[in-house]
C-alpha positions as CSV (number, residue, x, y, z in Angstrom):
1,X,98.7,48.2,72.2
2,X,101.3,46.7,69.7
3,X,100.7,43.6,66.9
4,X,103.1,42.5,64.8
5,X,102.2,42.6,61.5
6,X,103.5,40.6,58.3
7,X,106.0,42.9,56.6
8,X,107.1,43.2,52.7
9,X,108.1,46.7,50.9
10,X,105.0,46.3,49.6
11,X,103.0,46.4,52.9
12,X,105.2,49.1,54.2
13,X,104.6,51.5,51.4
14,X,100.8,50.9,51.6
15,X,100.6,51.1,55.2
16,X,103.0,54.5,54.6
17,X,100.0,55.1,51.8
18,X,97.1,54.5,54.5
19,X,98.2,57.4,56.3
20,X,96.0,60.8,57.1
21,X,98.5,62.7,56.3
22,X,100.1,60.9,53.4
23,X,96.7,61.0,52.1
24,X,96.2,64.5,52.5
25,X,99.0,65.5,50.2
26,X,98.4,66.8,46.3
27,X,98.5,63.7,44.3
28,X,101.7,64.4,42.8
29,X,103.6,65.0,45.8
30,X,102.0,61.9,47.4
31,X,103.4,59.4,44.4
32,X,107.1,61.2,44.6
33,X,107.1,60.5,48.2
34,X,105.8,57.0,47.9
35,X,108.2,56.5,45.1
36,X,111.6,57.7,47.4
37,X,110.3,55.6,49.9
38,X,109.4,52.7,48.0
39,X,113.2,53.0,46.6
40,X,114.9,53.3,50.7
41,X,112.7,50.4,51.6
42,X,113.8,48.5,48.5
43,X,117.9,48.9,48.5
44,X,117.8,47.6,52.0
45,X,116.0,44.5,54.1
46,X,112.8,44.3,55.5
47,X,112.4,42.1,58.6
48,X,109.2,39.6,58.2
49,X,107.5,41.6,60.8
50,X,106.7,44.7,61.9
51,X,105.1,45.8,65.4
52,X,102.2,48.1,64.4
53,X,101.6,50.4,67.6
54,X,97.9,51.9,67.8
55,X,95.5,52.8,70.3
56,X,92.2,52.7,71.1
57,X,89.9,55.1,72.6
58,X,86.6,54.8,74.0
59,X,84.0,57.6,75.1
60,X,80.7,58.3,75.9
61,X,78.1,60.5,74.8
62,X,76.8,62.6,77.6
63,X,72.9,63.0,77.1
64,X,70.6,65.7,78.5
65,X,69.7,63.4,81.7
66,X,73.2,62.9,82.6
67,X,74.0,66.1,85.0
């Protein structure tokens, strides 16, 4: 599924931020990269929106009567 989203460097960077694996990193590494990007984003333009992919899964949790 796609939605666009409002976008501002701002947005992009936290959304960048929101990440597992952005997350993940030691903190220092984390703000460098955040930084760098933060700079890219910044020298250039930023369209008002951005489409946001995701997707949704659904399951079911098999019980002891379900055979």
């Amino acid at each position: 599924m796609t939605a666009p989203q409002p976008a501002s460097p701002e947005r992009i960077v936290a959304l960048l931020a929101s990440m597992s694996w952005v997350a993940a990193m030691p903190p220092r590494e984390r703000s460098a990269l955040l930084a760098k990007v933060a700079a890219l984003i910044g020298d250039g333009s930023t369209p008002p929106e951005l489409p946001i992919q995701f997707v949704i899964g659904l399951a079911r949790l098999k019980t002891r009567l379900d055979s």
